[in-house]
C-alpha positions in Angstrom: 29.9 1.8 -20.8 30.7 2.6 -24.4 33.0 0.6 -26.8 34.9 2.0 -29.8 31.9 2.1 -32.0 30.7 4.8 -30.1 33.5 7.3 -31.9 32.2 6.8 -35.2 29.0 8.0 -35.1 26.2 5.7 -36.8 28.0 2.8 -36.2 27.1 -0.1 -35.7 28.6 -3.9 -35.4 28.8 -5.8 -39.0 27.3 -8.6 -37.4 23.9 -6.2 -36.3 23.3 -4.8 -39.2 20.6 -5.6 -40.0 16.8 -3.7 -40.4 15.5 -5.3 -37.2 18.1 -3.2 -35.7 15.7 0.2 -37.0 12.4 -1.7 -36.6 12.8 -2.6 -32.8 14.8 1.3 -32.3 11.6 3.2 -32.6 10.0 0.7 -30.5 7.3 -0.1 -32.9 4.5 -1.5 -30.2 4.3 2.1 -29.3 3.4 4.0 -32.9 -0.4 2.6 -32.3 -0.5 6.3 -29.8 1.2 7.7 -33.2 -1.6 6.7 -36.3 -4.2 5.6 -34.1 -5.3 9.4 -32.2 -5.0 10.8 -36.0 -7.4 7.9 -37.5 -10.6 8.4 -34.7 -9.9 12.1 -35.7 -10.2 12.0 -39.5 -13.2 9.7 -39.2 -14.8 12.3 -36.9 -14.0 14.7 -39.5 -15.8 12.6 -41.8 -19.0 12.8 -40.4 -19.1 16.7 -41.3 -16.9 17.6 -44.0 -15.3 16.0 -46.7 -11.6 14.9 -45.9 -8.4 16.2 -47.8 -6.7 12.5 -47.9 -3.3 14.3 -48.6 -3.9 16.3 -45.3 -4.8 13.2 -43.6 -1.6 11.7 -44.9 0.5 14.5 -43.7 -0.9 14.5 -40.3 -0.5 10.5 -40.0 3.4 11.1 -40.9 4.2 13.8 -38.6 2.3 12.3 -35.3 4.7 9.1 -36.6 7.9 10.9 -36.6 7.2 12.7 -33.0 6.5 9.2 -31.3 9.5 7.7 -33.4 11.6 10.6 -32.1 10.1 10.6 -28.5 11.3 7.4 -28.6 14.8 8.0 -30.0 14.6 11.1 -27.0 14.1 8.2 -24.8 16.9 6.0 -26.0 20.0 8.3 -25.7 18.4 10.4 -22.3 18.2 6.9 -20.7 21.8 6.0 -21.8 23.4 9.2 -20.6 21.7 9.0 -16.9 22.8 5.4 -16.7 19.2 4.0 -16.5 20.0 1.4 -19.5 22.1 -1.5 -20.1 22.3 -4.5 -22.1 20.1 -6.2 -20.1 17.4 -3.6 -20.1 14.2 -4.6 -20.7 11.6 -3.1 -23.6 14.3 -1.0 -25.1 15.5 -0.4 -28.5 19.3 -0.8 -27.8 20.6 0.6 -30.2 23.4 1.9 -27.9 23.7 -0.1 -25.6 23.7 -3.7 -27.5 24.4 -2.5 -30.8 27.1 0.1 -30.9 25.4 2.9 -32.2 26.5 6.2 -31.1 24.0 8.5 -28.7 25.3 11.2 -30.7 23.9 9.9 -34.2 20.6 8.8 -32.1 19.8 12.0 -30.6 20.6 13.4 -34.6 18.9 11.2 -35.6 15.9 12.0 -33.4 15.9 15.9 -34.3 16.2 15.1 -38.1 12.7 13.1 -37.6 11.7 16.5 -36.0 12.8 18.7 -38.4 10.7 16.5 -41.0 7.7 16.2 -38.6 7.9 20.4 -38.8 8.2 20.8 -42.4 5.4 18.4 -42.7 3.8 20.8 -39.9 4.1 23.9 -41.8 2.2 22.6 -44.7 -0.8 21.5 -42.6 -0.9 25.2 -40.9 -1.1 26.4 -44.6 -3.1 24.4 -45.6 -5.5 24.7 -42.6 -4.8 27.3 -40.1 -1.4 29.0 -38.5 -3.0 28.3 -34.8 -2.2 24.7 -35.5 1.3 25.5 -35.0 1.2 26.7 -31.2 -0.1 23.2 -30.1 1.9 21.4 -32.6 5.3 22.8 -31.0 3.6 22.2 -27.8 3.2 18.0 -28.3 6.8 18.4 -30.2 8.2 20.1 -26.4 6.3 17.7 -24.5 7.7 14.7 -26.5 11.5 16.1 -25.9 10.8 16.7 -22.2 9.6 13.1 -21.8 13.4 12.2 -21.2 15.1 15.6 -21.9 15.6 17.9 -19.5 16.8 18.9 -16.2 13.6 17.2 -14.5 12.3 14.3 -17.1 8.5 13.4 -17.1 8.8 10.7 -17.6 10.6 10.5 -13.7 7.2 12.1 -12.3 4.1 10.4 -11.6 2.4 12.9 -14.5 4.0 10.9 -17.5 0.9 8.7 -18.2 -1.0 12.1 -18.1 0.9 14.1 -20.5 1.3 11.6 -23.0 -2.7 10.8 -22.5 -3.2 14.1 -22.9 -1.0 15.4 -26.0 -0.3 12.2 -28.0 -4.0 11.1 -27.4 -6.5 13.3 -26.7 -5.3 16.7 -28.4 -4.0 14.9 -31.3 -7.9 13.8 -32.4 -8.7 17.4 -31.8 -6.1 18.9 -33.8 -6.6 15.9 -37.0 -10.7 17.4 -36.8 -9.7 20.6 -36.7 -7.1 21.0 -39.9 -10.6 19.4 -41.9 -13.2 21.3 -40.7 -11.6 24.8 -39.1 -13.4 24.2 -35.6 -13.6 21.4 -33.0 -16.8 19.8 -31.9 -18.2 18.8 -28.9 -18.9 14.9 -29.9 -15.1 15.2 -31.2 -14.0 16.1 -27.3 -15.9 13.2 -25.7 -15.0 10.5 -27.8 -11.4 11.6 -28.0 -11.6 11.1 -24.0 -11.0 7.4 -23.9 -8.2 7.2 -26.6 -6.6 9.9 -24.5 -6.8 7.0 -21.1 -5.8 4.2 -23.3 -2.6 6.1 -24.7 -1.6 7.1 -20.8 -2.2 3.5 -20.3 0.4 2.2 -22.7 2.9 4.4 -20.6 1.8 3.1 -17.5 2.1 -0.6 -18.6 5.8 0.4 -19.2 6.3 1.8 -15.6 4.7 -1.0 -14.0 7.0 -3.2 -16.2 9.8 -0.9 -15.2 8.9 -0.7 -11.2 11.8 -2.1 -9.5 14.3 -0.5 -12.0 12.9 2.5 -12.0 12.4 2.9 -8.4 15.9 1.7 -8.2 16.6 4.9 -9.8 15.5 7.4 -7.9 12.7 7.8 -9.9 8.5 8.4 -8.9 6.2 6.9 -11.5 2.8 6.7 -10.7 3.1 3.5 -10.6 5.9 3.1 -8.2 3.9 5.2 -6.0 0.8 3.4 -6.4 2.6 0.0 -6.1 2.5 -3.0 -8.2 -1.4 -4.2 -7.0 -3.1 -0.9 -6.8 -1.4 0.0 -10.0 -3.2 -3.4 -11.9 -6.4 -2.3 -10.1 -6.3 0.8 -11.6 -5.1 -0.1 -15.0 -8.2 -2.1 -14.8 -10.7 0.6 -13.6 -9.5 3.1 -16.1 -10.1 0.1 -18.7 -13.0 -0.2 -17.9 -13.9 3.9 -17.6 -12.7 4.2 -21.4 -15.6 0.9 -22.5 -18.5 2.5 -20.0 -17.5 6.0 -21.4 -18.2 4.7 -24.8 -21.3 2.6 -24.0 -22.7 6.2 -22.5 -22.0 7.9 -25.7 -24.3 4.9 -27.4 -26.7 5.0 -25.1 -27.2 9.3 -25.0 -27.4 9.5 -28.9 -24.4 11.6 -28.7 -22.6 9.0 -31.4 -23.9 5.7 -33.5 -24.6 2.4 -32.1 -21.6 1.1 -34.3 -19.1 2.8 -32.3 -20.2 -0.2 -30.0 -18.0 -2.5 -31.6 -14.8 -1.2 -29.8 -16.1 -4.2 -27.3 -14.7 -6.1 -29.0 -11.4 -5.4 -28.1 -12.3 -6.1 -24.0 -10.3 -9.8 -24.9 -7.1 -8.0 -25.6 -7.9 -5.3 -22.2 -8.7 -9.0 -20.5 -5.3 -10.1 -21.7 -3.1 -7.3 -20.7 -4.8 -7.1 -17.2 -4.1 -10.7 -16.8 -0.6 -10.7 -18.0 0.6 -8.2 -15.1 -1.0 -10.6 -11.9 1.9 -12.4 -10.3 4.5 -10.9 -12.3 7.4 -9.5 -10.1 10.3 -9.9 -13.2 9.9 -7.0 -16.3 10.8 -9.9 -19.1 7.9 -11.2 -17.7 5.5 -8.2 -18.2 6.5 -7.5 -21.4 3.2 -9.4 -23.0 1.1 -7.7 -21.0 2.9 -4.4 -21.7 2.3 -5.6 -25.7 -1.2 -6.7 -25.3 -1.9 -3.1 -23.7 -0.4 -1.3 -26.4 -2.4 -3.5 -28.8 -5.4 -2.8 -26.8 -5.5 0.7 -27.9 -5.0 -0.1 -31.4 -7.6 -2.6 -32.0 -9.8 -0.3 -29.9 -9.0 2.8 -32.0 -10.0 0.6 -35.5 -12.8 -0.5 -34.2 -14.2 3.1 -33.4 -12.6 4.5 -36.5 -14.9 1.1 -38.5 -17.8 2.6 -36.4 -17.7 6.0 -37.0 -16.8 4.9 -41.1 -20.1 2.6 -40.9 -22.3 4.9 -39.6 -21.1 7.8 -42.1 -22.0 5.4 -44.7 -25.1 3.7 -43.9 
């Protein structure tokens, strides 16, 4: 349902105005899958070549403004096929509890775009034109989340494309534009940012499992169910710590990138947080501590990979 603001385009209520209103639209506890990925690949980079901090910079604002715009995708799709309300749970609402107009967010999502591409066509000038190909690729992938006739984000492969382009390929791409090649120990230690990024997705769809099912939709958490999806929220927690622990332990990278352990508290936390819960509101600390997970994880490799450079 939409109210008068909704004809005036960029409106909002005089009594919401206020910069919460823009803080809680992009859906902040998601841009950790935005700097994070581009962090553990500069500090990669740093191991071989020396880094171009303004190309670093570049790279961290673009991968901002395609998860701030994914998530701007996310707000006005999810309005137009009904699937939000006021009472929706883990959204920005914008629309739906502040008057804006879809029309000025889904603008408003392409003009972060458009900036994310200019920013895009100085790094391929700066580093190499093949940058482009997968760049418009992530860009496609982050529109299709909720865009589109069929939505992947309405599939069970959701957790795996965001995993896999906002995670994994992201590190990849952030070594590549400062060295000009990608490495082998820059492919296995981008594996487990790549599983905690799909995780913050999947924390959202078990949050979002009765809705969602409600919906018509087929998350891979709706068709794992609620227990087995925990269970394996947990195993893949665990993959990401053993995967790094293995790394350690063949030489393949330093000893310091063993202080991402100490982020197992906050996995702990978000595990913990989704047992028992059958309401979303209810889930939404978990959800947050899962998010946070990969952050904290992502420093702490970054620190490790910085420390070992160094020492």
């Amino acid at each position: 349902m939409q109210n008068k603001d909704h004809q005036n385009p960029g409106a909002i209520r005089p009594e919401k105005r206020s910069w919460k209103i823009w803080w809680e639209l992009i859906r902040p506890h998601t841009l950790t899958a935005g700097f994070v990925p581009v962090l553990i690949g500069t500090a990669l980079a740093l191991q071989t070549e020396r880094v171009n901090v303004v190309l670093f910079a570049a790279m961290l604002i673009a991968s901002l403004l395609i998860q701030s715009a994914t998530n701007l995708f996310n707000e006005y799709y999810d309005f137009k096929r009904g699937l939000d309300n006021e009472k929706s749970v883990g959204i920005g609402g914008g629309i739906v509890r502040h008057g804006m107009s879809p029309q000025f967010i889904l603008n408003l999502a392409l003009a972060l775009y458009g900036l994310a591409l200019l920013l895009g066509i100085y790094i391929c000038a700066v580093s190499s034109w093949w940058i482009a190909a997968v760049g418009l690729v992530c860009m496609a992938v982050g529109y299709l989340y909720t865009g589109g006739p069929l939505p992947i984000s309405s599939t069970p492969f959701g957790e795996l494309m965001s995993g896999l382009f906002m995670g994994f390929l992201i590190i990849l791409i952030s070594f590549y534009i400062q060295t000009g090649t990608v490495s082998k120990m820059t492919v296995l230690v981008a594996i487990p940012s790549g599983i905690l990024v799909g995780l913050i997705n999947f924390a959202n769809n078990i949050r979002d499992h009765d809705g969602d099912k409600a919906n018509g939709r087929k998350t891979l958490a709706i068709l794992m169910g609620q227990k087995k999806s925990i269970t394996f929220m947990g195993i893949m927690f665990t993959f990401a710590y053993l995967w790094v622990i293995g790394l350690c332990a063949a030489g393949i990278v330093s000893p310091w990138l063993l202080l991402v352990i100490l982020s197992v508290p906050k996995a702990v936390k978000a595990i913990k947080g989704f047992m028992g819960k059958t309401i979303a509101k209810e889930m939404v600390p978990a959800m947050i501590a899962t998010a946070q997970t990969n952050t904290i994880f992502g420093l702490l490799l970054s620190a490790g990979l910085f420390i070992s450079y160094f020492l």
